[in-house]
C-alpha positions as CSV (number, residue, x, y, z in Angstrom):
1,X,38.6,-8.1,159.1
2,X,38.2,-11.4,157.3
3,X,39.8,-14.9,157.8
4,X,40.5,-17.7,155.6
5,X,41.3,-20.9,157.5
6,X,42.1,-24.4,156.2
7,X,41.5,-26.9,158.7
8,X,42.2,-30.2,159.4
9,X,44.6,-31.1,156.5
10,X,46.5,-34.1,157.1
11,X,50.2,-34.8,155.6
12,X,52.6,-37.9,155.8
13,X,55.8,-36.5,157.0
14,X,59.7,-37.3,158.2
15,X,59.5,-34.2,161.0
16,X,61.0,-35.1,164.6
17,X,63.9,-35.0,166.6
18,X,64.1,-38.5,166.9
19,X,65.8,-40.6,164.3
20,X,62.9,-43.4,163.9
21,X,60.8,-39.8,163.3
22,X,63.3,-39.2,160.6
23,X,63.3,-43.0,159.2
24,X,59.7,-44.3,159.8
25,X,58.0,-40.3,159.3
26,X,54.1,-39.9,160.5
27,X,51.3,-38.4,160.5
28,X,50.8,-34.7,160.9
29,X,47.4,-32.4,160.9
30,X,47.8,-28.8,159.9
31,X,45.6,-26.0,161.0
32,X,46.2,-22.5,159.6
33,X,44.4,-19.8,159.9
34,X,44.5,-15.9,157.8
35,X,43.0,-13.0,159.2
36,X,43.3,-9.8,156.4
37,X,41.6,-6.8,155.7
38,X,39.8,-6.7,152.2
39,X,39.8,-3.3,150.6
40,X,36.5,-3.9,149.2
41,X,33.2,-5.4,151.5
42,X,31.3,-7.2,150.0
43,X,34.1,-9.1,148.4
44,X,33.3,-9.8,144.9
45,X,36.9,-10.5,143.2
46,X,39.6,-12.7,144.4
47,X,42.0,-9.8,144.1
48,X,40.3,-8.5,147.5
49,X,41.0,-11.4,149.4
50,X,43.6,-14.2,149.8
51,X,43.7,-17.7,147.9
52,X,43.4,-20.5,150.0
53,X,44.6,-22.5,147.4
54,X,47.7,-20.5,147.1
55,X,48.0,-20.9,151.0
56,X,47.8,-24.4,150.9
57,X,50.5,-24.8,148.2
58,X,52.7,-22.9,150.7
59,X,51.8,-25.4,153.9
60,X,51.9,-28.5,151.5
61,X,55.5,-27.6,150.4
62,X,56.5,-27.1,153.7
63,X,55.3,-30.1,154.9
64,X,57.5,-31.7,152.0
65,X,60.8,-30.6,153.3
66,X,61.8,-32.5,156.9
67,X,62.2,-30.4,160.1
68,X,63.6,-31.0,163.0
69,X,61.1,-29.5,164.9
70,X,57.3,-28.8,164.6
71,X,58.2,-25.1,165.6
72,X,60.2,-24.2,162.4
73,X,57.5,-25.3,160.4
74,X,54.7,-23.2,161.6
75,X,57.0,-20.4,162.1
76,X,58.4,-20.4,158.4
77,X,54.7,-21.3,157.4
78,X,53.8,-18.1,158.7
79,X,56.4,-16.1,157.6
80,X,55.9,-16.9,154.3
81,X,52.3,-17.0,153.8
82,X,52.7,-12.9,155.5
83,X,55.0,-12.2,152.9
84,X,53.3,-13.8,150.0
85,X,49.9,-11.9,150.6
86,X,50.5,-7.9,151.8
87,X,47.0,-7.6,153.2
88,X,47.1,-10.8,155.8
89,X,47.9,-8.8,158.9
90,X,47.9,-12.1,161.8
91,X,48.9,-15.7,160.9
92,X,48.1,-19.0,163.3
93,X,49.5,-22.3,162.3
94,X,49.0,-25.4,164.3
95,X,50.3,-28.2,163.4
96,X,49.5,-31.6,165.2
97,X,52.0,-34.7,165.2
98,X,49.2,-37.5,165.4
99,X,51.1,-40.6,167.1
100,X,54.3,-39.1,168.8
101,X,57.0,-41.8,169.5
102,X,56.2,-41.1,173.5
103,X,55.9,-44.8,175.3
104,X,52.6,-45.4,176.9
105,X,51.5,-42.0,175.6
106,X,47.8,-41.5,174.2
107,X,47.1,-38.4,172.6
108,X,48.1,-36.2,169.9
109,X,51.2,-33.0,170.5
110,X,51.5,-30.0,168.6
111,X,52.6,-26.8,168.2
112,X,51.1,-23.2,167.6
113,X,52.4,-20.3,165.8
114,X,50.4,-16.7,165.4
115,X,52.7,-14.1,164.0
116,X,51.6,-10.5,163.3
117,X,52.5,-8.4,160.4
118,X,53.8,-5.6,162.8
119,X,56.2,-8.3,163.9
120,X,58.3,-9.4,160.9
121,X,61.5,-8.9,161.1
């Protein structure tokens, strides 16, 4: 098994529940993570694994589009990136909302989605 992951990229966003969310937007970290299985070890051709610049055109449109919550973004994140590429078999998004609009609140929230294959619908 091999796993691409693409960590710590960072996005300006209009994702939340709450209007100012909506109006003002934020900041948002995205974590994402591929596990697949490679017909051919040693990998030698690009064709035997999966494009992480491909995977990241798929989180960075995502991230283009306003949600109302964190949790349809990973999910459809997810989804997509399972169907794009046959041989991913798990998924993990996490996805980080860096100054929540929570009073007196210091910290980061975020959400987690890991979807297998043998669970698509």
């Amino acid at each position: 098994m091999l796993t691409i992951e693409l960590t710590h990229l960072m996005f300006d966003g209009h994702h939340g529940f709450y209007e100012e969310e909506k109006i003002l937007g934020g900041t948002f970290e995205v974590n994402a993570v591929v596990q697949h299985q490679s017909h051919e070890m040693p990998v030698r051709h690009m064709h035997d694994t999966i494009d992480y610049t491909a995977v990241y055109d798929i989180i960075k449109k995502r991230m283009e589009k306003p949600a109302l919550l964190l949790e349809t973004l990973a999910t459809a994140m997810a989804q997509e990136i399972l169907t794009k590429f046959s041989q991913a078999e798990q998924v993990s998004i996490n996805i980080k909302k860096i100054n929540p609009p929570i009073i007196a609140f210091r910290g980061v929230v975020g959400v987690t989605c890991v979807l297998n294959r043998s669970e698509m619908v």
